[in-house]
C-alpha positions as a Markdown table, in Angstrom:
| # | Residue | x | y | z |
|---|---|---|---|---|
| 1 | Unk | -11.4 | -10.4 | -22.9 |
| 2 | Unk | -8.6 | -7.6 | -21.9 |
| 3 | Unk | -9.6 | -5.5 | -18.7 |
| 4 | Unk | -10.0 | -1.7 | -20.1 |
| 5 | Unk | -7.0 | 0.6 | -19.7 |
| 6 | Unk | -6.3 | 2.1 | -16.6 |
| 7 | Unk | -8.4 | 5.9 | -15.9 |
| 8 | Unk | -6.7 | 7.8 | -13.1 |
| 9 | Unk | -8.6 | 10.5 | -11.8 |
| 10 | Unk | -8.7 | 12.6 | -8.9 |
| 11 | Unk | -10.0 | 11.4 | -5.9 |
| 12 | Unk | -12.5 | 13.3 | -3.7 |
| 13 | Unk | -10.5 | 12.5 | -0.3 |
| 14 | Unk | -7.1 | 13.8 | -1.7 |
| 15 | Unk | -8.7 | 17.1 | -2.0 |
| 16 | Unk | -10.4 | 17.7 | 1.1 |
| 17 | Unk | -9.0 | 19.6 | 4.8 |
| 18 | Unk | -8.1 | 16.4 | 6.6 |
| 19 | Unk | -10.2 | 18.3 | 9.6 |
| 20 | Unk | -13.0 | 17.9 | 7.2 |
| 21 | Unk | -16.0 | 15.7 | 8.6 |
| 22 | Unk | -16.3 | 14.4 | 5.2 |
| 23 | Unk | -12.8 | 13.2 | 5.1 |
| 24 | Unk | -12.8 | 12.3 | 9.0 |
| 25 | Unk | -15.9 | 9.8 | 8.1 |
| 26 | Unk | -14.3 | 8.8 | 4.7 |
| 27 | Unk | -11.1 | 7.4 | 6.8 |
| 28 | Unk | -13.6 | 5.7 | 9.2 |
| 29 | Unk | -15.4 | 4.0 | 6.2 |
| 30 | Unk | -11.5 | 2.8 | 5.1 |
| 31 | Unk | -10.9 | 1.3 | 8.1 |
| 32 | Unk | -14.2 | -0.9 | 7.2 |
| 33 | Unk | -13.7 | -1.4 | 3.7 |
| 34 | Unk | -10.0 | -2.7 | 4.4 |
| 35 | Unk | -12.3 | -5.0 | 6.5 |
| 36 | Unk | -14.7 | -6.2 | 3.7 |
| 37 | Unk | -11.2 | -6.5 | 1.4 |
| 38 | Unk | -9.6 | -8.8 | 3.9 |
| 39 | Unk | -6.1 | -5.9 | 3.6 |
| 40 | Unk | -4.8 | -7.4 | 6.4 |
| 41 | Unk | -4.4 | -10.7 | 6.0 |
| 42 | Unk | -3.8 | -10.1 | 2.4 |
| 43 | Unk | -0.9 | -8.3 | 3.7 |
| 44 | Unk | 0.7 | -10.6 | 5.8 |
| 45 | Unk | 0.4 | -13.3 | 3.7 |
| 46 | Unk | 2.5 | -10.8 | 1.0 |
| 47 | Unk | 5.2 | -10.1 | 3.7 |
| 48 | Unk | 5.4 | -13.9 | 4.3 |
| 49 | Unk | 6.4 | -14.4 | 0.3 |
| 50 | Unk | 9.1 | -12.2 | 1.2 |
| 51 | Unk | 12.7 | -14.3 | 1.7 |
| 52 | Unk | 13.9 | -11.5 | 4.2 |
| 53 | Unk | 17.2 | -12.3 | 6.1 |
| 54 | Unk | 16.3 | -11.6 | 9.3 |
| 55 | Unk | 13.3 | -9.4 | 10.8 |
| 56 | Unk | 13.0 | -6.0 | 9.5 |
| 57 | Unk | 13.9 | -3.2 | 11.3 |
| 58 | Unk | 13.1 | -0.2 | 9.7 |
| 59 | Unk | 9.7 | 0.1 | 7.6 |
| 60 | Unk | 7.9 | 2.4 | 5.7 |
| 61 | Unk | 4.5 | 3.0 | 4.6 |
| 62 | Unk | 4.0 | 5.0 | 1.7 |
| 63 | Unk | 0.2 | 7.0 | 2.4 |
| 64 | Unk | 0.3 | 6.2 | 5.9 |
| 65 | Unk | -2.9 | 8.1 | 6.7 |
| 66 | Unk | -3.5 | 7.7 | 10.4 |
| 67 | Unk | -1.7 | 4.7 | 10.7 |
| 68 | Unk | -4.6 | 2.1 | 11.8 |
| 69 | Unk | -3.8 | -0.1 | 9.1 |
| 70 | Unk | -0.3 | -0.7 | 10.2 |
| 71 | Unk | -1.2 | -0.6 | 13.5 |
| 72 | Unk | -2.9 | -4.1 | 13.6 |
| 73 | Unk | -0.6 | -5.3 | 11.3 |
| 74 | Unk | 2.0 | -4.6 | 14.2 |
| 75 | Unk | 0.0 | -6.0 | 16.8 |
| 76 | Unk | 0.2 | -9.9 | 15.0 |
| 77 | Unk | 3.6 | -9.4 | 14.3 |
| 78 | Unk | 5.3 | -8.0 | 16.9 |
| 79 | Unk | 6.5 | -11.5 | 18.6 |
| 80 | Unk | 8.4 | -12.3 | 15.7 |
| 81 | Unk | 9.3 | -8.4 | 14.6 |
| 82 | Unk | 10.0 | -6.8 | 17.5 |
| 83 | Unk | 11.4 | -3.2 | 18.0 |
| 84 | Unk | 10.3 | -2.1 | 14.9 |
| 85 | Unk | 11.1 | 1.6 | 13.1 |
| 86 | Unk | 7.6 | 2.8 | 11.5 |
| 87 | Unk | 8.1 | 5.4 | 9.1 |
| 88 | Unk | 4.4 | 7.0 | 7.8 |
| 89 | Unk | 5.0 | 8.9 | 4.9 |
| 90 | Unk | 1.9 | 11.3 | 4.4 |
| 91 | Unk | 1.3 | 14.6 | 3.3 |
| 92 | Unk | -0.5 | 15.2 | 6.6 |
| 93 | Unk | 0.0 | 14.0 | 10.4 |
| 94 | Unk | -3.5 | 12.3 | 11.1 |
| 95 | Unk | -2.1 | 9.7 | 13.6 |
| 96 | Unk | -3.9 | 10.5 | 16.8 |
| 97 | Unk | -2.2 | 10.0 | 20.3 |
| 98 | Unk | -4.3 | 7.1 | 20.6 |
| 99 | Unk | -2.4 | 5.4 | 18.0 |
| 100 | Unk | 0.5 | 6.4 | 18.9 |
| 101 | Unk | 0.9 | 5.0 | 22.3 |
| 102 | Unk | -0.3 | 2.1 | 20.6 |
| 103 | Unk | 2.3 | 1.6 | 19.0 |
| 104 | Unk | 4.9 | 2.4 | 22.2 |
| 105 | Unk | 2.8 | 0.3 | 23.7 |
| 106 | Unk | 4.1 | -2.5 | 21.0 |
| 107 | Unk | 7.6 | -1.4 | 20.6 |
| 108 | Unk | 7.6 | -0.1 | 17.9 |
| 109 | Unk | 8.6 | 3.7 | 17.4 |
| 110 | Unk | 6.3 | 5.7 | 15.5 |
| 111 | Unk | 7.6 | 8.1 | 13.0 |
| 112 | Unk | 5.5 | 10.8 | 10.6 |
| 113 | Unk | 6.8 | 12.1 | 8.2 |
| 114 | Unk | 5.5 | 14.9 | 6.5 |
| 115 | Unk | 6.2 | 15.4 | 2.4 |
| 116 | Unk | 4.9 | 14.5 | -0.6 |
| 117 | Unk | 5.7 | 11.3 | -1.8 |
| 118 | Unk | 7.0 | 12.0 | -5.6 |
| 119 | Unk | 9.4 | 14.5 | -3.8 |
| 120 | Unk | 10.6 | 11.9 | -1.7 |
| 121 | Unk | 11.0 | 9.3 | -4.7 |
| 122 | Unk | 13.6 | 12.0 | -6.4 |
| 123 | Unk | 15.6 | 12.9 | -3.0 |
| 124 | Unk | 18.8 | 10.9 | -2.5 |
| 125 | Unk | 18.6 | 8.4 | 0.2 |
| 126 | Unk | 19.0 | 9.5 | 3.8 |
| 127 | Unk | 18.4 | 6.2 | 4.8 |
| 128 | Unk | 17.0 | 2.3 | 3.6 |
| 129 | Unk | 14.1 | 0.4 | 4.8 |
| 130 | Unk | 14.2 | -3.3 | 5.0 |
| 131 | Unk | 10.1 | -3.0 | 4.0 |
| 132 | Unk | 8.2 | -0.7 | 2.3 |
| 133 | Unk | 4.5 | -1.4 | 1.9 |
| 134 | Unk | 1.5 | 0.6 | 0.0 |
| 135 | Unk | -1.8 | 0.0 | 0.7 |
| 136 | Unk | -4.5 | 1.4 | -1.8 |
| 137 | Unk | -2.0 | 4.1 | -2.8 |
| 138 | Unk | -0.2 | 3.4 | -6.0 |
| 139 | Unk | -3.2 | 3.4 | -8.3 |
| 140 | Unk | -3.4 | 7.4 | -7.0 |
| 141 | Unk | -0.5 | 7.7 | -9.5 |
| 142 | Unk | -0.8 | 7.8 | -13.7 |
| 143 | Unk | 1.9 | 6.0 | -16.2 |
| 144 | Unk | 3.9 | 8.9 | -16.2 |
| 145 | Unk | 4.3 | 9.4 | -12.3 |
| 146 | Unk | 4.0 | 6.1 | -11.0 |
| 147 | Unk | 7.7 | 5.0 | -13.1 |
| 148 | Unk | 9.0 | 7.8 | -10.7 |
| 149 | Unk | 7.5 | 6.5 | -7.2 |
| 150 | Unk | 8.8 | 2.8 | -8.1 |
| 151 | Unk | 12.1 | 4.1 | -9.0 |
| 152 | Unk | 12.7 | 5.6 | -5.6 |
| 153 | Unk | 10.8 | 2.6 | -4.2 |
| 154 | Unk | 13.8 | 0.5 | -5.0 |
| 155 | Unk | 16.2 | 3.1 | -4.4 |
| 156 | Unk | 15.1 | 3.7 | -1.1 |
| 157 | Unk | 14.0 | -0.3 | 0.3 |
| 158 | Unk | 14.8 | -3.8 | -0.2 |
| 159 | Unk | 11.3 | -5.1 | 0.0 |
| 160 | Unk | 7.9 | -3.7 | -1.1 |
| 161 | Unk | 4.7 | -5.0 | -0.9 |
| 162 | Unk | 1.4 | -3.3 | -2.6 |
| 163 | Unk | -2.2 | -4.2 | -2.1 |
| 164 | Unk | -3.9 | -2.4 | -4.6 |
| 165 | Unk | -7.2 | -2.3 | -5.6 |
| 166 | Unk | -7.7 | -5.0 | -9.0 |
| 167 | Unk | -9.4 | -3.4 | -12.3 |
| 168 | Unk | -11.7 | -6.8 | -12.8 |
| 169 | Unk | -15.3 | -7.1 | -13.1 |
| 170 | Unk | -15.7 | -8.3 | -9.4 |
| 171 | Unk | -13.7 | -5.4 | -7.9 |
| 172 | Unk | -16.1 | -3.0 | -10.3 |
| 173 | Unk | -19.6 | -4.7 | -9.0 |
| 174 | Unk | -18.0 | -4.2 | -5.5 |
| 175 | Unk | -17.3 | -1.0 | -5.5 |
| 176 | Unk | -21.1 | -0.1 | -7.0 |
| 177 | Unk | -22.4 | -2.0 | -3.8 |
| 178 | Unk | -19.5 | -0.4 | -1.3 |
| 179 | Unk | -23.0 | 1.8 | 0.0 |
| 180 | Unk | -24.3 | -1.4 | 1.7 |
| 181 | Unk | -21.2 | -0.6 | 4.2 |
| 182 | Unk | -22.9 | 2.9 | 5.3 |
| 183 | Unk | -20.2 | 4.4 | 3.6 |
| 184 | Unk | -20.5 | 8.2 | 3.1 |
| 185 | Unk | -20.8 | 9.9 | -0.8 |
| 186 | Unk | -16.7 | 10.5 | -1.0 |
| 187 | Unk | -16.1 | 6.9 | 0.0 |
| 188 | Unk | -19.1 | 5.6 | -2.1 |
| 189 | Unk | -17.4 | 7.7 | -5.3 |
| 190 | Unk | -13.8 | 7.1 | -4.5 |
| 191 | Unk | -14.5 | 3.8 | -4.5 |
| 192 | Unk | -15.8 | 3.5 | -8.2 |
| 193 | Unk | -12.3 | 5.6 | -9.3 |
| 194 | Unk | -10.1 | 3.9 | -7.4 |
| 195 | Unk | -10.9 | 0.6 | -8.8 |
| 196 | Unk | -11.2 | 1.8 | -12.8 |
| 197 | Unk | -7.4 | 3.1 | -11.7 |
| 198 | Unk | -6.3 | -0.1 | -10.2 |
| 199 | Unk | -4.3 | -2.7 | -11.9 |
| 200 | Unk | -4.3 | -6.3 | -13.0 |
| 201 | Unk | -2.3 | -8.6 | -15.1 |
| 202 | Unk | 1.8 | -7.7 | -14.8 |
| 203 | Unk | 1.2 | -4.4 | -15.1 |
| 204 | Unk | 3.6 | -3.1 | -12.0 |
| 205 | Unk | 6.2 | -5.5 | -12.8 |
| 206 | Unk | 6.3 | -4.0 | -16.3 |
| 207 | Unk | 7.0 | -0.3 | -14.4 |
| 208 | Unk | 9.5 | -2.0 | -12.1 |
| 209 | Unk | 12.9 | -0.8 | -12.2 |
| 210 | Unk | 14.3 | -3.8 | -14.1 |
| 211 | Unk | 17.0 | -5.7 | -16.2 |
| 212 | Unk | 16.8 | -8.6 | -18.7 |
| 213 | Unk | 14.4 | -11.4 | -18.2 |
| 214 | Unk | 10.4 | -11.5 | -17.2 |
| 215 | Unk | 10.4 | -12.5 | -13.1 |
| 216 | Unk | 14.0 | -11.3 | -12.6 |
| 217 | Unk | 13.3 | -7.5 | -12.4 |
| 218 | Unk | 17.2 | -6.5 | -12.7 |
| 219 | Unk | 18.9 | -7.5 | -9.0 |
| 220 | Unk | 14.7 | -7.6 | -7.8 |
| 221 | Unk | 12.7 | -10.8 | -7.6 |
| 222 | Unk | 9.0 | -9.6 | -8.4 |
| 223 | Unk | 5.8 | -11.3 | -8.4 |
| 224 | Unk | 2.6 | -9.8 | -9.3 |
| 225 | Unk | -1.4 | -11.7 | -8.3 |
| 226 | Unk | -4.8 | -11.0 | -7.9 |
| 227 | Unk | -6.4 | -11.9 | -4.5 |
| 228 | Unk | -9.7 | -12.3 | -3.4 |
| 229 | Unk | -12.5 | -10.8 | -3.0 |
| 230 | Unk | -11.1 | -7.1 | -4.9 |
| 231 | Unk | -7.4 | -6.7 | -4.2 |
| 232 | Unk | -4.3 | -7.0 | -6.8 |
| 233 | Unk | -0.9 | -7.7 | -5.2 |
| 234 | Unk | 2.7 | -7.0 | -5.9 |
| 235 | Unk | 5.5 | -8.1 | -4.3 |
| 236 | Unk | 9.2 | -7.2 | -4.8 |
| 237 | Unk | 12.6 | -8.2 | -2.8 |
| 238 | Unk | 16.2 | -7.8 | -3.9 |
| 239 | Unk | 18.0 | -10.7 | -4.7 |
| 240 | Unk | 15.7 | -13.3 | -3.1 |
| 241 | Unk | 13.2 | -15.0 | -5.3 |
| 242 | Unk | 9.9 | -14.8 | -3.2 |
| 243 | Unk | 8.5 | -18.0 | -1.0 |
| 244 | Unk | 5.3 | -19.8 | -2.5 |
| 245 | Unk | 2.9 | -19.6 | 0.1 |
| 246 | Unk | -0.8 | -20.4 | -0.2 |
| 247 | Unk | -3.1 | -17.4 | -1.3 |
């Protein structure tokens, strides 16, 4: 049986004053549900598919939010990407100084970025990234938008990686039971609309800025999975057909 179309709605979090304590708990109860959705090592085992030439040097994240996520993603791979250039691209600064020497701390130099991401998509290039990643932020955009983010995606990166939330029947019972987590009312409703907007199948290949042939998304080498418990992954990298590693 076919997973029911995609329904994007707005979120409750999007709308809120990021000095609200309902969206200062909400991005507490993230950092635990990218916990219970095993994000991270979903994440690095995506970046591993990668074939990148050498280690990146300038990366972006796309919804950056206060930069946590990224943040222990650096920590496990700074020895083999060191001296790293972190771009968070956000419509607010929410990193604290915490996190910030954190990230000195590392090696890595922390950058914010300010602007709204569609805006971004359209500009020219001022500059590429080696690695752009999304985490839980794609599914934020409809079939009409989302075209435009991927399209400035590629023009902007040579790698991207997404881990998304998956629209399946496991993912749905989940995010019904995401209260068990002490999660607060936005997280506990965000949760059920995020994952009725999430994706499954090939569905972000099929938006992929592409040429002739299924895999081979015009000069890009995409690959598209599911991964357990709730996420959906996609993977793209120009001109390098991605590794098989285990999932």
């Amino acid at each position: 049986m076919s997973a029911p179309s995609r329904i994007v709605l707005p979120e409750i979090l999007d709308g809120l004053d990021p000095e609200d304590p309902r969206a200062s708990r909400s991005r507490r109860d993230l950092r635990r549900i990218h916990l219970a959705m095993r994000t991270l090592s979903i994440l690095k085992r995506a970046l591993r598919r990668l074939s990148l030439a050498a280690a990146p040097r300038r990366m972006i994240e796309l919804g950056g939010g206060d930069g946590t996520l990224l943040l222990r993603l650096a920590r496990e791979l700074q020895p083999i990407w060191p001296k790293v250039t972190l771009t968070l691209l956000d419509l607010h600064d929410i990193v604290s100084p915490e996190t910030r020497r954190s990230y000195e701390g590392l090696g890595w130099r922390l950058q914010v970025v300010r602007q709204d991401v569609l805006q971004w998509a359209i500009e020219p290039p001022s500059q590429r990234y080696d690695v752009c990643i999304a985490s839980l932020f794609l599914h934020h955009f409809d079939d009409v938008t989302l075209p435009r983010l991927l399209r400035g995606i590629a023009a902007n990166c040579d790698a991207f990686v997404a881990c998304e939330p998956r629209r399946a029947a496991l993912a749905k019972l989940g995010s019904s039971l995401i209260g068990f987590l002490g999660t607060n009312k936005v997280t506990r409703e965000d949760a059920v609309t995020s994952v009725a907007a999430g994706f499954t199948g090939r569905e972000l290949t099929a938006l992929w800025p592409r040429g002739d042939g299924e895999w081979n998304c015009g000069e890009w080498h995409c690959e598209e999975y599911g991964a357990l418990p709730f996420t959906h992954c996609f993977a793209a990298s120009r001109g390098a057909k991605p590794r098989a590693v285990a999932r």
